[in-house]
C-alpha positions, -999 to 999 in steps of 0.1 A, spaced: 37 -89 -54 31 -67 -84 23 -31 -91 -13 -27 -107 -20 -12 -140 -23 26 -139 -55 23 -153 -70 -1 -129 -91 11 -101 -88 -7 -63 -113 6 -35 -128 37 -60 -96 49 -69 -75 47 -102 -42 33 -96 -32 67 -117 -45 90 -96 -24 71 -64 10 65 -80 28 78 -103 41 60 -138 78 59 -123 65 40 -86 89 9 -88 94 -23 -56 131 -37 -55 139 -70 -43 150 -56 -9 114 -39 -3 128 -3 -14 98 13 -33 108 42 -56 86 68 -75 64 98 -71 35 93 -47 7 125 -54 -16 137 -22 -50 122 -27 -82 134 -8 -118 121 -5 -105 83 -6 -136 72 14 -135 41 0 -99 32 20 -114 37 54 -148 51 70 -124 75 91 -125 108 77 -89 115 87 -74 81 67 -91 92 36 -61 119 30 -24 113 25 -2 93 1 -18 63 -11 6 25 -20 -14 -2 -40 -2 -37 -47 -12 -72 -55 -6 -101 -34 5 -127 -59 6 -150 -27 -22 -165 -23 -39 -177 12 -66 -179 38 -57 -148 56 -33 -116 60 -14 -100 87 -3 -60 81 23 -48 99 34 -9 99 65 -1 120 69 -34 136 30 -31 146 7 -56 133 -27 -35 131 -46 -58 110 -43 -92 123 -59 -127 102 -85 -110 78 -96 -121 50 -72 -126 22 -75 -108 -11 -51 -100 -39 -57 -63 -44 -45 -41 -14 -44 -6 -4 -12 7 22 -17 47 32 17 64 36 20 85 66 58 92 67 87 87 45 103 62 71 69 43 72 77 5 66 50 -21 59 53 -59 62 25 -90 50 22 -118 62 1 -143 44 -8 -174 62 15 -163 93 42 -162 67 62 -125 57 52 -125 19 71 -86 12 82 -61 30 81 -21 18 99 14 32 93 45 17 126 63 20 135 69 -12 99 74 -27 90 111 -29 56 120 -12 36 147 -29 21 170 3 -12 187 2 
C-alpha cells in the first residue's frame, strides 16, 4: 500500500485537497498527518451525506480479483471489484479500516493519532 502523489486526482478529487503533505502509514497501520474537511465529494458516493468529512486515499499494491472493506470490525463492502486506487471517508478519530484482497487482510489503518480538520 502506498500514499498517492499529492497532485494526483482519485474519484474528482486531488489527493492535495484530501491529505495533507505530512499524512504518513506505519508498519503497524497507525496513519499520521493532517486530514482537511472536504465538501461536495460527489464523486465518493451518490449519498449526499458521505460526500462531507475527512477523506483517506491509498493504493492497493496487492493486486487481486476482488476486495473486502472492513470499518470497525464491519465488512460493508463485501467481494467487489478490485482496483488499485481507493478512497476510505473518516468519520471518527477511532475509525479503523481493514482490506482484504482475495479473502486475504492486505493492511489495516486507525486514525488516532491523525488530526481531523472539522468543518
Amino acid at each position: 500500500m502506498t500514499i498517492p502523489d499529492q497532485g494526483q486526482t482519485i474519484y474528482g478529487k486531488q489527493v492535495s485537497e484530501l491529505i495533507g503533505e505530512n499524512v504518513k502509514v506505519y508498519a503497524d497501520g497507525t496513519v499520521t498527518g493532517t486530514f482537511p474537511h472536504v465538501d461536495g465529494y460527489s464523486k465518493f458516493s451518490s449519498k449526499k451525506a458521505e460526500q462531507s468529512g475527512n477523506f483517506f486515499p491509498f493504493t492497493l499494491t496487492k493486486s487481486g480479483d476482488t476486495m473486502t472493506f472492513i470499518k470497525n470490525g464491519t465488512a460493508n463492502k463485501r467481494n467487489i471489484a478490485w482496483e488499485s486506487d481507493n478512497v476510505f471517508r473518516i468519520t471518527a478519530p477511532t475509525d479503523t479500516f481493514e482490506v482484504l484482497v482475495d479473502g486475504e487482510s492486505v493492511v489495516k489503518f486507525n486514525f488516532r493519532s491523525a488530526t481531523l480538520k472539522a468543518e
